[in-house]
C-alpha positions as CSV (number, residue, x, y, z in Angstrom):
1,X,218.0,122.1,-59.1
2,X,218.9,124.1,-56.2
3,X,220.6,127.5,-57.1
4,X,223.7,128.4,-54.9
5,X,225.4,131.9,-54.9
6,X,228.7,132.4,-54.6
7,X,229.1,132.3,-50.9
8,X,228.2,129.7,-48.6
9,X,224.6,130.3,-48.0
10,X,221.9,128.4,-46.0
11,X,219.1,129.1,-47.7
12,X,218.7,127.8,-51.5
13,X,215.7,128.4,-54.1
14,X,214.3,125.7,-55.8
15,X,211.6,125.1,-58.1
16,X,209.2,122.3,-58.4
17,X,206.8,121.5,-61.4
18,X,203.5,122.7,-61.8
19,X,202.2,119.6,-63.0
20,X,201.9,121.4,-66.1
21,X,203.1,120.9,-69.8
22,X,205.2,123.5,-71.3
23,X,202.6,124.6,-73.9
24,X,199.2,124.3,-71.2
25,X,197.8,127.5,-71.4
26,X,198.8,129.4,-68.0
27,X,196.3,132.1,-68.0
28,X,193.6,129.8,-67.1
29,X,193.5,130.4,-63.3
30,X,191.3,127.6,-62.7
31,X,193.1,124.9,-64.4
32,X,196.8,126.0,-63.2
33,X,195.5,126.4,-59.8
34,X,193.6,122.8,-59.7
35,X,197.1,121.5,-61.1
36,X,199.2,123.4,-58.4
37,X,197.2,121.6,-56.0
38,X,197.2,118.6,-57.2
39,X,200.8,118.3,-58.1
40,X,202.8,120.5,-56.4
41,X,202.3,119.2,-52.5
42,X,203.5,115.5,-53.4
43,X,206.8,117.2,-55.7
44,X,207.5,119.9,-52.2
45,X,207.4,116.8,-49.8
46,X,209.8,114.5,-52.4
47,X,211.8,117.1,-52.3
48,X,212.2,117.4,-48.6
49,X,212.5,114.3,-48.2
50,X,215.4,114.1,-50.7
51,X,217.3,116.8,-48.9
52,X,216.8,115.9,-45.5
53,X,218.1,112.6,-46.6
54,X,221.0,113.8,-48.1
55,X,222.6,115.0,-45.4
56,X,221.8,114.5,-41.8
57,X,223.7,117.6,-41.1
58,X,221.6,119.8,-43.2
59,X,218.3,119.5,-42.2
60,X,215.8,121.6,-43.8
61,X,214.0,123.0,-40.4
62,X,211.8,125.7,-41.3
63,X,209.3,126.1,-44.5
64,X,208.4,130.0,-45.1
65,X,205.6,130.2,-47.4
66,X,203.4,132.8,-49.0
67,X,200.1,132.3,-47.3
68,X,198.4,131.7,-50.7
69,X,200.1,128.9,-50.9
70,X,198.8,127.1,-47.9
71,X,199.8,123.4,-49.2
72,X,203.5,124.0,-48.1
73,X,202.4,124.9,-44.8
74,X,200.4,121.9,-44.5
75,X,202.9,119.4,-45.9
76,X,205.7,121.1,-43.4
77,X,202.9,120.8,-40.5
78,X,202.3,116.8,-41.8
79,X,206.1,116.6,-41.4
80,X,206.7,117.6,-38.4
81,X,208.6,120.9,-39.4
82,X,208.0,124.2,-37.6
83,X,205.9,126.8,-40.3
84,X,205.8,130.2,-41.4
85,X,203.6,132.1,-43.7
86,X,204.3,135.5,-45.2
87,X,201.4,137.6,-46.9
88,X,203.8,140.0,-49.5
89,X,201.1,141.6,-50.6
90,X,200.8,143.7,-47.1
91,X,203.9,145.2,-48.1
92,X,202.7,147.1,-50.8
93,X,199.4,148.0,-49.1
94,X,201.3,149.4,-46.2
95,X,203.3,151.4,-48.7
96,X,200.2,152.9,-49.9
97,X,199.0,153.5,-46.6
98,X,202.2,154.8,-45.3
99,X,202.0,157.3,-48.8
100,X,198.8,158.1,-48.9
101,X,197.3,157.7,-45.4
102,X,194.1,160.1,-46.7
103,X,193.4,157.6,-49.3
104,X,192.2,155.2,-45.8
């Protein structure tokens, strides 16, 4: 389910299912990740598909993705939706680099 703040906002978090069972065991990295990418592309596009459906005047118009999750950016490019992919990680490097600069 979408979660909404307080104020009228545009942009809404949502989650979508793993594919997963509650008890699976999630520090196996191979099996969650073979299940994320099994599952998850088909749940992201239902669920565009549900909200562009909704309401034609909310149209969801852009995906922004981490870029280790590369599925949403192909299911947004499969759907005609412009992309974006953001690599968080950087952020912290650069702090490091901007901190320690010697340490590079």
């Amino acid at each position: 389910m979408p979660v909404k703040n307080e104020e009228k906002s545009q942009i809404r978090l949502v989650s979508i299912p793993d594919g997963l069972d509650p008890g699976d065991d999630r520090t196996d990295v191979l099996k969650v990740t073979e299940s994320i990418l099994k599952n998850m592309p088909g749940h992201f596009k239902d669920l565009i598909e549900k909200i562009n459906q909704s309401n034609d005047d909310e149209q969801i118009s852009c995906i922004i993705a981490d870029a280790t999750f590369g599925w949403a950016l192909e299911v947004a490019e499969k759907m005609g939706i412009k992309r974006a992919a953001v690599w968080p990680c950087w952020s912290r490097k650069l702090g490091l680099y901007t901190s320690y600069p010697e340490a590079y």
